[in-house]
VOGU-3710 file (C-alpha; in Angstrom, 3 decimals, decimal comma):
1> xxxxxxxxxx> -37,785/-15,115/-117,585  -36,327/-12,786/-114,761  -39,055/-12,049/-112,087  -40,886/-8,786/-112,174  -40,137/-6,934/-108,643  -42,376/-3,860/-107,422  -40,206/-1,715/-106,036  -43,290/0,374/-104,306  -44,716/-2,556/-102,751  -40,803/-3,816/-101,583
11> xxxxxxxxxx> -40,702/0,026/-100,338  -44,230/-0,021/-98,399  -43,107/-3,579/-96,956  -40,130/-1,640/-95,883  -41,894/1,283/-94,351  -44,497/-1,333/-92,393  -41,686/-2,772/-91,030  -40,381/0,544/-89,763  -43,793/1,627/-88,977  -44,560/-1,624/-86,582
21> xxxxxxxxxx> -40,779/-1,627/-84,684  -41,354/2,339/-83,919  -44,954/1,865/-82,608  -43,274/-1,476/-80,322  -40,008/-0,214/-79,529  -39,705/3,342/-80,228  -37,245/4,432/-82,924  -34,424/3,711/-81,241  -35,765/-0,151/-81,952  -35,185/0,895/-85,390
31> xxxxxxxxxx> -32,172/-0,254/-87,249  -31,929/-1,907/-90,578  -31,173/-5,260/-89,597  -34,304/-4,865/-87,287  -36,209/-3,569/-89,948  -34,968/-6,329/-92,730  -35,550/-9,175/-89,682  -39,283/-7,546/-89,707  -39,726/-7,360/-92,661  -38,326/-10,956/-93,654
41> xxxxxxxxxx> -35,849/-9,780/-96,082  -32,037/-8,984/-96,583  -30,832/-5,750/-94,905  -29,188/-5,705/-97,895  -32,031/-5,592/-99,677  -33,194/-2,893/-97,033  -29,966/-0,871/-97,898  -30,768/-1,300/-101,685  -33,935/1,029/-100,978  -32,914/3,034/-98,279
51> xxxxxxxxxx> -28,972/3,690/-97,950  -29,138/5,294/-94,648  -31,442/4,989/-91,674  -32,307/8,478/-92,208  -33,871/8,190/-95,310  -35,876/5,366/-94,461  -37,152/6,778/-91,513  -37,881/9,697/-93,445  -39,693/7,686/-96,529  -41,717/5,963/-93,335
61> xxxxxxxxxx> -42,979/9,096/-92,156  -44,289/9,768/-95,802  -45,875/6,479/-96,081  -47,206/7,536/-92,330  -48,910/10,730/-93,301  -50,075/8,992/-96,553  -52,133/6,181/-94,267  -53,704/8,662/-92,134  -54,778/10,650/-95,025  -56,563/7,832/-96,517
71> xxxxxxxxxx> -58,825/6,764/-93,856  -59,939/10,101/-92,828  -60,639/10,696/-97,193  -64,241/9,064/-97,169  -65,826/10,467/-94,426  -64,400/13,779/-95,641  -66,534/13,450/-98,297  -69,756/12,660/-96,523  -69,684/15,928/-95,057  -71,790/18,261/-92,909
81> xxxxxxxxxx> -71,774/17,388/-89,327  -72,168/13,939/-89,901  -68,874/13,951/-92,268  -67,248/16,195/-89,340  -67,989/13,547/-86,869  -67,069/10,528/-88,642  -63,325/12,460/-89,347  -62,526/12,988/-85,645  -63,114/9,347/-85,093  -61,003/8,603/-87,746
91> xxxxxxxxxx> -58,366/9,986/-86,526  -58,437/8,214/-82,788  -56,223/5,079/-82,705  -59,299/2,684/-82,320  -58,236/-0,343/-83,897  -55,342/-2,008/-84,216  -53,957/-0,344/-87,184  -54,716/3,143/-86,043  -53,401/2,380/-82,888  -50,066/1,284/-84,109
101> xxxxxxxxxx> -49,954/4,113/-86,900  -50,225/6,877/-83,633  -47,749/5,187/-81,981  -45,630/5,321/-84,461  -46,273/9,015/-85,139  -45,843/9,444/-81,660  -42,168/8,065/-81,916  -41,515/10,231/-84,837  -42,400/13,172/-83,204  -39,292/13,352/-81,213
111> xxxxxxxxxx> -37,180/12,773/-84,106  -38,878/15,582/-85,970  -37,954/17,900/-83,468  -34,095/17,074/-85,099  -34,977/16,824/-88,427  -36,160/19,513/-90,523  -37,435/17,562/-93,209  -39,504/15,030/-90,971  -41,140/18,395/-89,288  -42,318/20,005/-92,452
121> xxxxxxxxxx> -44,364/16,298/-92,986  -45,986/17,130/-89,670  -46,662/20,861/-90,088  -47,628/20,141/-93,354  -50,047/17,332/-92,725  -51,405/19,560/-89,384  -52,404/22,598/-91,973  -53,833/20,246/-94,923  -56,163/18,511/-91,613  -56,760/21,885/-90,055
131> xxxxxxxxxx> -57,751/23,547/-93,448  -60,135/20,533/-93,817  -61,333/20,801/-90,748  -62,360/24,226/-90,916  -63,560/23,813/-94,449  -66,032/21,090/-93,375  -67,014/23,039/-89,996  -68,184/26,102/-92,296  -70,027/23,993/-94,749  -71,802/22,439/-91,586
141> xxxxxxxxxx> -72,422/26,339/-90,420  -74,243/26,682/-94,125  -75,915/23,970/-93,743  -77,782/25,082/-89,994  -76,056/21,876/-88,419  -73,481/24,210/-86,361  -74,033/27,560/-84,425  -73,282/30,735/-87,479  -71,657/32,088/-84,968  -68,178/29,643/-84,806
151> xxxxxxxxxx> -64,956/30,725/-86,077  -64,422/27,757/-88,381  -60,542/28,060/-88,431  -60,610/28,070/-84,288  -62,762/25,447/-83,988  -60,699/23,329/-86,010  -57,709/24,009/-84,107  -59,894/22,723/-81,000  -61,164/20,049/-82,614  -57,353/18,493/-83,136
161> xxxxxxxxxx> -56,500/19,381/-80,160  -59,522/17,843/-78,636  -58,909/14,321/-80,725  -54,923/14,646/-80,067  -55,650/14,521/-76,421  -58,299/11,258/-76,552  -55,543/9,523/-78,895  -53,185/9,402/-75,985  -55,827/9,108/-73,571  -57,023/6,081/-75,254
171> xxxxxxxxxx> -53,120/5,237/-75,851  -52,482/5,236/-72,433  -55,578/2,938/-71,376  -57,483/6,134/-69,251  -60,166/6,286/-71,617  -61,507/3,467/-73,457  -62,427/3,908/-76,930  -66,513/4,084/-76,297  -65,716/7,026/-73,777  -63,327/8,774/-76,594
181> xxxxxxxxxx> -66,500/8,684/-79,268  -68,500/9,347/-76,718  -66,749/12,643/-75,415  -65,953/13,577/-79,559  -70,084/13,060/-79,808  -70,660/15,319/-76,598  -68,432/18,293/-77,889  -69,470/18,183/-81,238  -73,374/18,234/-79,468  -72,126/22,101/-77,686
191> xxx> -71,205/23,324/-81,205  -75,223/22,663/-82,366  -76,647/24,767/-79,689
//
């Protein structure tokens, strides 16, 4: 009896692989026989899911977007400040795998600047965060946890801005990731008063 293959989990291998190499090497380290070596399978095997390097860097950023969207979901859902809190630090590249997720991001975002359909992923994953962002900062106004008198919308724009910076910060080694949590804690603290 022939062998049942699962072609999402032979595409997610795929995308891990590219995911891994761009966070190490940068996409230029990305190249289907790199990817199929990383993967420990056949680049033709590679080429039977992805034809060109375009689209599987392209189905990689999907997978990308689809990661960071599940681990900020749950503490979405807490909500209120303490839901609002426990999303920023989400989002900081903490641990290992969130660490090598932003760098990988971080390599794509150069090649979205050349491809159209790579940017849309980011612009549309930046709106679907902001928009939750500001959702959750006005249900934290209702609830007397934040000052009535925040722009929700604006202070979700700061608030990505503010855990953009502490990713690369943290990234980069200059702050460690106690002083990132620390400073989302503090800023979230001047939003209460």
């Amino acid at each position: 009896m022939p062998k049942q293959v699962d072609h999402e989990e032979r595409r997610e291998l795929i995308a891990g692989a590219v995911r891994r190499l761009a966070a190490d090497r940068g996409l230029e380290g990305v190249s289907l026989g790199e990817v199929a070596a990383e993967a420990g399978i056949s680049k033709g095997l590679v080429q039977h899911y992805f034809p060109t390097r375009d689209a599987m860097l392209r189905h990689a950023t999907r997978t990308l977007r689809d990661r960071v969207e599940t681990r900020v979901r749950q503490p979405m859902s807490t909500g209120g400040l303490t839901g609002l809190h426990a999303v920023l630090i989400a989002l900081l590249p903490l641990h290992d795998e969130s660490r090598t997720e932003a760098l990988a991001a971080n390599a794509f975002l150069v090649r979205a600047l050349k491809d159209p359909e790579i940017a849309e992923r980011f612009r549309a994953g930046h709106a679907r965060l902001r928009e939750e962002l500001a959702a959750m900062t006005a249900a934290a106004q209702a609830d007397g946890d934040l000052r009535e008198t925040l722009d929700p919308a604006r202070e979700a724009d700061l608030l990505l801005a503010l855990v953009a910076g502490l990713g690369d910060a943290v990234l980069l080694g200059y702050r460690t990731p106690a002083e990132a949590k620390a400073l989302v804690a503090h800023h979230l603290s001047r939003l209460t008063r």
